[in-house]
C-alpha positions in Angstrom: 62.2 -71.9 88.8 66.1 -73.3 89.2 67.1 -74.6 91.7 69.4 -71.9 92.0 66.7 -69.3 92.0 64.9 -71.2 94.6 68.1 -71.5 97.1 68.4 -68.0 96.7 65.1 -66.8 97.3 64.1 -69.3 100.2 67.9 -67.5 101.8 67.0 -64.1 101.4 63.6 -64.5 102.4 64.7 -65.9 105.6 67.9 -63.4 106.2 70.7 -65.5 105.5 72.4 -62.8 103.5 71.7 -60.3 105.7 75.2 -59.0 108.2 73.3 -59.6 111.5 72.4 -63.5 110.3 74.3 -66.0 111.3 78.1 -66.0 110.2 77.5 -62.1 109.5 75.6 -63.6 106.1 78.6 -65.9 104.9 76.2 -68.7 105.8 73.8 -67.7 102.8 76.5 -66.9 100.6 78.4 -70.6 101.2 74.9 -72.5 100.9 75.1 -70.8 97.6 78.2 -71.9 96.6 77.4 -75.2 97.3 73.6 -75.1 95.7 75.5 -73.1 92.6 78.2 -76.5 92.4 75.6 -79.0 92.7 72.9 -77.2 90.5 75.9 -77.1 87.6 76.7 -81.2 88.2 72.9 -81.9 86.7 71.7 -84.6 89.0 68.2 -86.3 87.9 65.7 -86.6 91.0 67.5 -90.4 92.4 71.2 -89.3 91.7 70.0 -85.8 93.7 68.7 -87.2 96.7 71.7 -89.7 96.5 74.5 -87.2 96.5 72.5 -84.8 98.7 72.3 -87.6 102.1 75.8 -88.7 101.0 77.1 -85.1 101.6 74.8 -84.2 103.9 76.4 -87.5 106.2 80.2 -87.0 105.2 79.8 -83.6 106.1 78.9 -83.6 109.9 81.6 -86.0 110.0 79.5 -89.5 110.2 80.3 -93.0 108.6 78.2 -94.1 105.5 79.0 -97.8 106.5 78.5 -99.7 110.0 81.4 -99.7 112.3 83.3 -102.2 113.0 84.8 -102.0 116.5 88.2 -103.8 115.3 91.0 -102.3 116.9 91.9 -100.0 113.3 88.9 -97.7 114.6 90.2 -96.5 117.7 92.8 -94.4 118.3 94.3 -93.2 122.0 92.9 -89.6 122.8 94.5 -89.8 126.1 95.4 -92.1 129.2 93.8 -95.5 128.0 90.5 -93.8 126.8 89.6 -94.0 123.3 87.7 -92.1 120.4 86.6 -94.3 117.2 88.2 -93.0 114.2 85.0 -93.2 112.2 82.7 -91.6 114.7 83.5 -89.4 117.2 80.8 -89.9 119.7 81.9 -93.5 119.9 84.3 -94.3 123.0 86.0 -96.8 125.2 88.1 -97.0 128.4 90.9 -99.2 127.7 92.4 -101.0 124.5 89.9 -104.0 125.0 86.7 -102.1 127.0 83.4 -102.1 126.4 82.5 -99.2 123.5 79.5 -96.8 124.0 77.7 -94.4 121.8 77.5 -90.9 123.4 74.4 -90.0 120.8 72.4 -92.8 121.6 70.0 -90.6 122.5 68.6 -87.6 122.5 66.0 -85.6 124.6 63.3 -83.9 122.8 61.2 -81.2 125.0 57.6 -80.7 125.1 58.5 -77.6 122.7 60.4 -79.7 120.1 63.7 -78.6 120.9 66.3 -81.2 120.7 69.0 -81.5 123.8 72.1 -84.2 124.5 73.5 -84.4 127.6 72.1 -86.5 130.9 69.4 -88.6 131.0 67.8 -87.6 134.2 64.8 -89.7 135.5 62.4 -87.9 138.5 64.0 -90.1 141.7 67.2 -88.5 140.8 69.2 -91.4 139.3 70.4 -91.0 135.7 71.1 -93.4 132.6 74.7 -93.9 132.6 76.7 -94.7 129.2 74.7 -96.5 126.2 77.3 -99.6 125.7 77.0 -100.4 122.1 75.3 -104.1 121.7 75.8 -104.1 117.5 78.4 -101.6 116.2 75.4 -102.4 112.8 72.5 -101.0 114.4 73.6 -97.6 116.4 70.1 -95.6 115.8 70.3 -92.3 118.2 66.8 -92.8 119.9 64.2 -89.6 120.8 63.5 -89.8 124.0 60.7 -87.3 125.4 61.7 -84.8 128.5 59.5 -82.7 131.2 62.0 -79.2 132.0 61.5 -76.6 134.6 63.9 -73.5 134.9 65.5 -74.3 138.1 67.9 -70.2 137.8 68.0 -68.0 134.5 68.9 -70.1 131.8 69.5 -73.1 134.0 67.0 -76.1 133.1 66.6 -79.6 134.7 65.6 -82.2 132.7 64.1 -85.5 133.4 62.2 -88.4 131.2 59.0 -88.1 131.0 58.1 -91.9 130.3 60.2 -94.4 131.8 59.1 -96.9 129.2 60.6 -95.0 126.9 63.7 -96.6 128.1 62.9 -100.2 126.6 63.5 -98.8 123.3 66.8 -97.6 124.4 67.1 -101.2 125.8 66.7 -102.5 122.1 70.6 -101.4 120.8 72.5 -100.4 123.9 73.1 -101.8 127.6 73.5 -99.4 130.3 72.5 -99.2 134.1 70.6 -96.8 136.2 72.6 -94.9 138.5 72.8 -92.0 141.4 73.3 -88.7 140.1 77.0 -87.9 141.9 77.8 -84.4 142.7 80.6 -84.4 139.9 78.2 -85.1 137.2 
């Protein structure tokens, strides 16, 4: 079977053509485009999974090198604070602060579901922003959460194992801090 073939069959088996799918179908049909492109460029097995994590990176908008930090990253997205160029979940408060990585983490629920958002821990305090220690090493780190439905389709989240912090400790400095009521 192609490649082609297979793209196409694994989509339609799972609806992805089908009007009430995501994107009304368009979402099968574009995968298909792009499957239908690659398929035609005739990538051996290395160049394939080469191109593939290339695209797959440049795609969500990611860098395929470290960052830097120097000042030709940033840029001024308002009033002194400011967005890295290269990687939008980087920031900084002033031209010479202290940058931190809004993904350096994520929470991962006893379900498998993946969240971003505050770090909560049980006593109420939170993990504040994840000051980046080596622009080199940025790893987003899985951190495991208890939830409880609090109103419809309003959860609370908290860490499940505070020791899961020290791995967090490894790439970024932050503090522990008091959840405020404008948080």
């Amino acid at each position: 079977m192609s490649l082609v073939e297979h793209a196409k069959q694994e989509l339609k088996l799972n609806g992805m053509f089908d009007e009430d799918s995501d994107y009304n179908g368009m979402l099968g049909e574009s995968v298909m485009e792009l499957i239908e492109l690659f398929s035609k460029q005739g990538h051996s097995g290395c160049s394939a999974g080469m191109v593939s994590n290339l695209f797959n990176k440049l795609s969500r908008f990611k860098p395929i090198s470290p960052l830097t930090g120097n000042d030709d990253e940033w840029c001024e997205v308002r009033g002194g604070f400011y967005q890295n160029k290269r990687n939008s979940a980087v920031f900084k408060e002033g031209k010479d602060g202290k940058a931190y990585f809004g993904d350096a983490f994520v929470k991962r629920t006893p379900n498998g579901n993946n969240w971003h958002g505050r770090l909560s821990l049980k006593d109420g305090r939170s993990v504040g922003n994840c000051y980046i220690k080596d622009f080199s090493n940025m790893p987003t780190i899985t951190v495991d959460v208890l939830e409880k439905e609090v109103a419809k389709d309003d959860w609370e989240m908290w860490i499940k194992d505070e020791s899961q912090l020290e791995e967090l400790a490894k790439y970024y400095e932050f503090e522990i801090k008091e959840i405020t009521d404008n948080e």
